[in-house]
TORKOL-4160 file (C-alpha; in steps of 0.2 Angstrom, whole numbers, padded with zeros to 4 digits, m for minus):
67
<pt num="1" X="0000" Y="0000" Z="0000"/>
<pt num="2" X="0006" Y="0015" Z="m0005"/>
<pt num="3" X="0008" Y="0031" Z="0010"/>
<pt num="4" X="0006" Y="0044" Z="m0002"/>
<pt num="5" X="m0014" Y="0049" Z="0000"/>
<pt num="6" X="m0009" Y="0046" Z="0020"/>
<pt num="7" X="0004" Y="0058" Z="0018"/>
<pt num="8" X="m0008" Y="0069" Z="0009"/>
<pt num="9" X="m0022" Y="0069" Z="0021"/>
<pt num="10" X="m0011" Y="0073" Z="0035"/>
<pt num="11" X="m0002" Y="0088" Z="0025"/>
<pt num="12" X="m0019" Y="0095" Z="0023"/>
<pt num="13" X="m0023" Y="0094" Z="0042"/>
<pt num="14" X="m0007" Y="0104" Z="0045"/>
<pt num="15" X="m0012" Y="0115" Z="0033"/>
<pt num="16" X="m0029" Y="0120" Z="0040"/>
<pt num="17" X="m0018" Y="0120" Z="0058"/>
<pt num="18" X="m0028" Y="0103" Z="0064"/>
<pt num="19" X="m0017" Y="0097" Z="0077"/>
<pt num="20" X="m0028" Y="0088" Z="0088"/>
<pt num="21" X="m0046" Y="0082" Z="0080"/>
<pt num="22" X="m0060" Y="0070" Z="0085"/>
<pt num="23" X="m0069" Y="0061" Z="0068"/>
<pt num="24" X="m0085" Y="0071" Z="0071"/>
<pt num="25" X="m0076" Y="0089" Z="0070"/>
<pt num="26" X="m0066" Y="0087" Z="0054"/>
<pt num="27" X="m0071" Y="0094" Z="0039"/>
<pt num="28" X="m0083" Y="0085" Z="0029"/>
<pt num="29" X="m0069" Y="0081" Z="0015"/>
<pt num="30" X="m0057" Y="0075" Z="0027"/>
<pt num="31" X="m0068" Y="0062" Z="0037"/>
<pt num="32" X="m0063" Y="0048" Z="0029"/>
<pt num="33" X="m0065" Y="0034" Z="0042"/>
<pt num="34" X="m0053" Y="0021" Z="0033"/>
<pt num="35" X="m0041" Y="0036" Z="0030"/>
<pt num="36" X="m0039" Y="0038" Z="0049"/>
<pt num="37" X="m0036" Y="0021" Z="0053"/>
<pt num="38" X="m0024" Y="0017" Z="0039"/>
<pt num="39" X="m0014" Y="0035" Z="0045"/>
<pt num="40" X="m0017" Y="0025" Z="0063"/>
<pt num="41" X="m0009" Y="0010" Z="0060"/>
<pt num="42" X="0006" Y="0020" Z="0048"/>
<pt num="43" X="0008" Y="0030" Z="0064"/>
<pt num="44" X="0004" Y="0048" Z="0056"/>
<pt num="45" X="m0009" Y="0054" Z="0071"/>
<pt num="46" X="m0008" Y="0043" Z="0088"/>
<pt num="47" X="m0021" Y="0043" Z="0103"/>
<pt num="48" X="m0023" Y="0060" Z="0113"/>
<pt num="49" X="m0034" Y="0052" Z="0124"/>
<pt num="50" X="m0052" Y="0050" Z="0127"/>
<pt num="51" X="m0065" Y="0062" Z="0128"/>
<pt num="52" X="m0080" Y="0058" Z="0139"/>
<pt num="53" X="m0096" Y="0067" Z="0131"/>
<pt num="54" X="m0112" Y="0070" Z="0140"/>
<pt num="55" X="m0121" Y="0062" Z="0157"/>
<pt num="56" X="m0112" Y="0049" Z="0166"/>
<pt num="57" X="m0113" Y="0033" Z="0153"/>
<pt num="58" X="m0111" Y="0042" Z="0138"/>
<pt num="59" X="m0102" Y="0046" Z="0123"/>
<pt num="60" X="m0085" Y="0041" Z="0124"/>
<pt num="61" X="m0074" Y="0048" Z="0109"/>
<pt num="62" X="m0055" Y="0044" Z="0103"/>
<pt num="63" X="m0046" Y="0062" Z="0101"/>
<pt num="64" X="m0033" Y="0061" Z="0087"/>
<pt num="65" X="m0016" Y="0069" Z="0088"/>
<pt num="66" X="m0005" Y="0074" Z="0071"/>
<pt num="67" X="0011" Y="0067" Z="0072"/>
């Protein structure tokens, strides 16, 4: 698999000064779900940590880092 359109996507969050993101708050042309895990696993953005959303039991969201 090539790295290239990783490398891309993550230029492009630097660009627009995205350091630290979660899924929902990116832009619509940059949620691409298999793009974040494939930059996951290629070790371009790393776990910030978790952010716990709403009344106890609820939304619990990964926040993405930019390496």
């Amino acid at each position: 698999m090539s790295r290239e359109p990783i490398d891309e996507w993550a230029r492009e969050l630097k660009k627009r000064g995205i350091k630290t993101f979660e899924t929902k708050d990116l832009p619509d042309d940059l949620k691409d779900r298999p793009m974040i895990i494939k930059a996951k696993y290629k070790g371009v953005i790393k776990k910030c940590r978790i952010s716990d959303e709403g009344p106890k039991g609820g939304t619990r969201r990964i926040v993405w880092e930019v390496t």
